[in-house]
PyMOL CGO cylinders between C-alpha atoms (Angstrom):
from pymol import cmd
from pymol.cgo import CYLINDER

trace = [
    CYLINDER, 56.58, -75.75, 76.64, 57.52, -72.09, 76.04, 0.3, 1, 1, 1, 1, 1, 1,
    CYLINDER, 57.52, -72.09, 76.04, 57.56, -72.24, 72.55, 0.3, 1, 1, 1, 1, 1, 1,
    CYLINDER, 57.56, -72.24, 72.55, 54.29, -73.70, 72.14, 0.3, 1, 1, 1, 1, 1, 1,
    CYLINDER, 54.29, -73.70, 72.14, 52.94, -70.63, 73.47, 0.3, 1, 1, 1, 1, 1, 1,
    CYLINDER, 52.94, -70.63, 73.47, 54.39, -67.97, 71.29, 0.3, 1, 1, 1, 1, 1, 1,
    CYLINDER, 54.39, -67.97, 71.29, 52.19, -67.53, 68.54, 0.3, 1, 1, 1, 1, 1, 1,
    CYLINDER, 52.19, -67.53, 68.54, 54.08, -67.74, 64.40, 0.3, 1, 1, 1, 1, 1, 1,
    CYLINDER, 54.08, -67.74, 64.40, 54.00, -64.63, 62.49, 0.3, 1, 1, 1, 1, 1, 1,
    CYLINDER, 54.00, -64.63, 62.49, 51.18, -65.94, 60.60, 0.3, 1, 1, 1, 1, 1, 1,
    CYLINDER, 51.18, -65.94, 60.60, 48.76, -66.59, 63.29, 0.3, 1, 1, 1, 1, 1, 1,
    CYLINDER, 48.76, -66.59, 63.29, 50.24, -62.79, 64.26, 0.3, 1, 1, 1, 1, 1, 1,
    CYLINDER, 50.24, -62.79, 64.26, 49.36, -61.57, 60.61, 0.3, 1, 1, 1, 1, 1, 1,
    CYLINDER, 49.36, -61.57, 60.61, 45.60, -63.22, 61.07, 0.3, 1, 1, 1, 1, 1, 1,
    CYLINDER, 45.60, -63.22, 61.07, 44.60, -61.98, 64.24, 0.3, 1, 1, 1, 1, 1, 1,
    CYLINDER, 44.60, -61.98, 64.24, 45.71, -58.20, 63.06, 0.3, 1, 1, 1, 1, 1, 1,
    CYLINDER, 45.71, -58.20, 63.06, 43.90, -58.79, 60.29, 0.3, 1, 1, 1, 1, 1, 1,
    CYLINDER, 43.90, -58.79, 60.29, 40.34, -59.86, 61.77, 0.3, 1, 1, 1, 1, 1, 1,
    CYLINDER, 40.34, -59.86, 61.77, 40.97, -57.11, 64.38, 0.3, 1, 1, 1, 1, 1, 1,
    CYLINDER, 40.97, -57.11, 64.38, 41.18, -54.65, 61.67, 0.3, 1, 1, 1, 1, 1, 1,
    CYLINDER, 41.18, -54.65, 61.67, 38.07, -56.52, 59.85, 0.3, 1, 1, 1, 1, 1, 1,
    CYLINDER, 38.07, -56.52, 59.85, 36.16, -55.94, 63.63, 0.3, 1, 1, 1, 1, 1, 1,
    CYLINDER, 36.16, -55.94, 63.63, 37.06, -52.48, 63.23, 0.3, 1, 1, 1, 1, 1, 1,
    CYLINDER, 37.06, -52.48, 63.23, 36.35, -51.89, 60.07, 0.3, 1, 1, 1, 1, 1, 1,
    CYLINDER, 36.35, -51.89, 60.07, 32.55, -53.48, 61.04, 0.3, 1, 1, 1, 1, 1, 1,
    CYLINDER, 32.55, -53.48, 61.04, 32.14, -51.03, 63.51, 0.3, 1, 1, 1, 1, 1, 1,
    CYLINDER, 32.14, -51.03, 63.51, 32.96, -48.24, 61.48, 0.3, 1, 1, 1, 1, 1, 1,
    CYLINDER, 32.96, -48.24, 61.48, 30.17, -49.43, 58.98, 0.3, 1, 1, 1, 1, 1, 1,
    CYLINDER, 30.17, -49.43, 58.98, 27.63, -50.05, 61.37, 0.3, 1, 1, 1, 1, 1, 1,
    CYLINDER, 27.63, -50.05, 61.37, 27.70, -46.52, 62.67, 0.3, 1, 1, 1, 1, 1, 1,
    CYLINDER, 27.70, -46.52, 62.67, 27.85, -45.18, 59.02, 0.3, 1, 1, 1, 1, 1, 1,
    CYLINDER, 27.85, -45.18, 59.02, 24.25, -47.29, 58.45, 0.3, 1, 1, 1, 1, 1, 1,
    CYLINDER, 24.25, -47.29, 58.45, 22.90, -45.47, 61.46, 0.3, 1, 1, 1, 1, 1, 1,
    CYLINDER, 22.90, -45.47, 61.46, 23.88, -42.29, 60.42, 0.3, 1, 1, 1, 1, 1, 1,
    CYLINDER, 23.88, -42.29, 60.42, 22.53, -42.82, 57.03, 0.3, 1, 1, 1, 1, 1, 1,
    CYLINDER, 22.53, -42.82, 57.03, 19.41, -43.86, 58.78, 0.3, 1, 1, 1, 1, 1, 1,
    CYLINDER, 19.41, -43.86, 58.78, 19.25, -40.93, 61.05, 0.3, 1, 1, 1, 1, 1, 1,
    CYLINDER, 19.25, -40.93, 61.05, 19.24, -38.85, 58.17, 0.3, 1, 1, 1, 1, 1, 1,
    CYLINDER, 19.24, -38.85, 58.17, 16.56, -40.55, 56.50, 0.3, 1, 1, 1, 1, 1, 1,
    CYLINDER, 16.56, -40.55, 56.50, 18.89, -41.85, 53.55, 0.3, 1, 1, 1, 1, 1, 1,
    CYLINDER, 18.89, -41.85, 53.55, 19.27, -46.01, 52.72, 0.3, 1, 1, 1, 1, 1, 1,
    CYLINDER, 19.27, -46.01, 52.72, 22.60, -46.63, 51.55, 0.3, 1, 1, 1, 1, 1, 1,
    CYLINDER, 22.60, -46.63, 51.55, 22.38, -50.03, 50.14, 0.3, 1, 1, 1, 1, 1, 1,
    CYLINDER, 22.38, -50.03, 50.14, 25.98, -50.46, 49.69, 0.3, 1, 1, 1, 1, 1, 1,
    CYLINDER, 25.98, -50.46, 49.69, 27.26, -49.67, 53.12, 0.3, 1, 1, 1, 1, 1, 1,
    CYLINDER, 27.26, -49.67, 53.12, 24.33, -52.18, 54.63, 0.3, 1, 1, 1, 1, 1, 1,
    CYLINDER, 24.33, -52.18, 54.63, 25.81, -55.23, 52.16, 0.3, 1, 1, 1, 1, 1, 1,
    CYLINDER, 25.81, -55.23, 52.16, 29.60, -54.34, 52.83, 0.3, 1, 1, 1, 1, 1, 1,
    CYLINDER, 29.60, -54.34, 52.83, 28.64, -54.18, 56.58, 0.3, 1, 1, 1, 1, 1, 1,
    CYLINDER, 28.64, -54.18, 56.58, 27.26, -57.52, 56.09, 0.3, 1, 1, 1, 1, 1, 1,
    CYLINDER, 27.26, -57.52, 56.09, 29.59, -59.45, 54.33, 0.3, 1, 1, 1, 1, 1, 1,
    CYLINDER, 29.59, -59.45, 54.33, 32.67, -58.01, 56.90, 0.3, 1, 1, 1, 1, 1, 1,
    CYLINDER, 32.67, -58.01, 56.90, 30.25, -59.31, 59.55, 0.3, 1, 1, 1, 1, 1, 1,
    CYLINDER, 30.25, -59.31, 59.55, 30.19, -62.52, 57.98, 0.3, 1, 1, 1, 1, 1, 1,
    CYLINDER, 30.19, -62.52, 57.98, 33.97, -62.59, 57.40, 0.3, 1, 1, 1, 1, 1, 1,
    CYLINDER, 33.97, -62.59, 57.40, 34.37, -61.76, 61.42, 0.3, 1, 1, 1, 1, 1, 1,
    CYLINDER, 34.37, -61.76, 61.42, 32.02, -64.42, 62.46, 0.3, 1, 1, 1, 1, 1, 1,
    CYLINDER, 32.02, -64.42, 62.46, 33.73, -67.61, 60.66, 0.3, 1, 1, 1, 1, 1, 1,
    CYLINDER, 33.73, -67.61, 60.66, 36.98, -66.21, 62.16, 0.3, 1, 1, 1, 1, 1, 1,
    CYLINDER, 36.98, -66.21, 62.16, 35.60, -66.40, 65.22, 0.3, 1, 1, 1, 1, 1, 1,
    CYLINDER, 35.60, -66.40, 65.22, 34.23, -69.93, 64.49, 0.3, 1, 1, 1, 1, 1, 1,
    CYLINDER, 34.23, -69.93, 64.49, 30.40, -68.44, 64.73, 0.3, 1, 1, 1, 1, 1, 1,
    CYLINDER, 30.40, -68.44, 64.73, 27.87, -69.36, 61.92, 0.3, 1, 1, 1, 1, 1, 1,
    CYLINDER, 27.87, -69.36, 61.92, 27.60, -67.08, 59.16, 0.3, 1, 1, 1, 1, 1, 1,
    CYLINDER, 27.60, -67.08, 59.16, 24.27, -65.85, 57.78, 0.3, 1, 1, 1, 1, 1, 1,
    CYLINDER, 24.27, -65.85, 57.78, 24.21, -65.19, 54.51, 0.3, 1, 1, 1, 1, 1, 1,
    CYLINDER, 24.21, -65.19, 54.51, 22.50, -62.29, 53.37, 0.3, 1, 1, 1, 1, 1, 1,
    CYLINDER, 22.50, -62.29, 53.37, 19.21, -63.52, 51.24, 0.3, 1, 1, 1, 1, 1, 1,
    CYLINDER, 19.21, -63.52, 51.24, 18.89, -61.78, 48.22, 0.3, 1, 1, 1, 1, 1, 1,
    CYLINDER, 18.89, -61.78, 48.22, 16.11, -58.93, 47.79, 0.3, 1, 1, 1, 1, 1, 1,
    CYLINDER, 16.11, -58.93, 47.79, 12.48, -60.60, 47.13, 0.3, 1, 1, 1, 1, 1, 1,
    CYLINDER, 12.48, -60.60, 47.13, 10.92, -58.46, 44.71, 0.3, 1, 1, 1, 1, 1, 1,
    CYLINDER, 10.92, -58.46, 44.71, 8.66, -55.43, 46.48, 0.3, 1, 1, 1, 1, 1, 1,
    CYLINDER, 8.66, -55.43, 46.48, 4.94, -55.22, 45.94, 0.3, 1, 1, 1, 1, 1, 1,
    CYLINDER, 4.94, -55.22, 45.94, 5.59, -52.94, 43.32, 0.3, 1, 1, 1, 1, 1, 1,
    CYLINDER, 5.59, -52.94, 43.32, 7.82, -54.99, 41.06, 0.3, 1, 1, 1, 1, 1, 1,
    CYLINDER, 7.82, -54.99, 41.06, 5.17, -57.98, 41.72, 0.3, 1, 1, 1, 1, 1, 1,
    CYLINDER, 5.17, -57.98, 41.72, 2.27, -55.55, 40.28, 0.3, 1, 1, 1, 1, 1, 1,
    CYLINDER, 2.27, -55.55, 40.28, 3.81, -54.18, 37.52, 0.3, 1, 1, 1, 1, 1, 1,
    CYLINDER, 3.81, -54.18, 37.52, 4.60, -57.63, 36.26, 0.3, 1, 1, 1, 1, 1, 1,
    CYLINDER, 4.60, -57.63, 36.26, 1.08, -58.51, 37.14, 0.3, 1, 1, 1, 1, 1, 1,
    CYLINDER, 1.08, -58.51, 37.14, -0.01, -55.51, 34.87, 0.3, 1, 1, 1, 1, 1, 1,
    CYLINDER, -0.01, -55.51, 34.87, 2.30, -56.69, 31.69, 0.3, 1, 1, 1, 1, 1, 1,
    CYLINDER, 2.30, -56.69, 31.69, 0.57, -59.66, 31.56, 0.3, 1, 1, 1, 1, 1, 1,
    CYLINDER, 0.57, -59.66, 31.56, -2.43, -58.72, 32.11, 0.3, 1, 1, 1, 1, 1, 1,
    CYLINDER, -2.43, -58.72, 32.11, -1.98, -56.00, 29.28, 0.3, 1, 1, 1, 1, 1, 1,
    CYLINDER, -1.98, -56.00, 29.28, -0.94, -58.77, 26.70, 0.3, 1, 1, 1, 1, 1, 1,
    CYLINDER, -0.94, -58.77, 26.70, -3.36, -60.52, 26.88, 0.3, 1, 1, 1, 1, 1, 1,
    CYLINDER, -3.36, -60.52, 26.88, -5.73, -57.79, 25.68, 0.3, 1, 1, 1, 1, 1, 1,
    CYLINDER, -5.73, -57.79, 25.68, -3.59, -56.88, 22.79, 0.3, 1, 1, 1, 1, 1, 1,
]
cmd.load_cgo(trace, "trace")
């Protein structure tokens, strides 16, 4: 009965792992802020914080969200708007 209750080396290895992973998510979550605080988007830091959040979640059997990918901005939508438009009058 003992024995069953000691945890292997590998379950050992895993659980230091995602607590470093949980770490390392909190570390990046208060870099965003601080970025934000400053007025500066750091689009890197807000993806990595992401997918480590994702990575923590499905080891701790929670549903991952992936992170949809950028829809293009108003601006990308009227500049395309204003190609074609353009070629047609050429």
């Amino acid at each position: 009965m003992i024995a069953n209750s000691i945890p292997s080396t590998e379950d050992m290895y895993m659980d230091a792992a995602v607590r470093h992973l949980a770490a390392a998510r909190s570390h990046l979550q208060c870099a965003m802020l601080r970025f934000d605080d400053a007025g500066y988007e750091h689009d890197p830091t807000a993806r990595s914080y992401s997918y480590v959040a994702g990575i923590v979640a499905e080891f701790s059997d929670r549903r991952y969200r992936p992170v949809p990918p950028p829809q293009p901005s108003h601006i990308v939508r009227a500049v395309k708007e204003y190609r074609r438009q353009a070629r047609r009058g050429y």
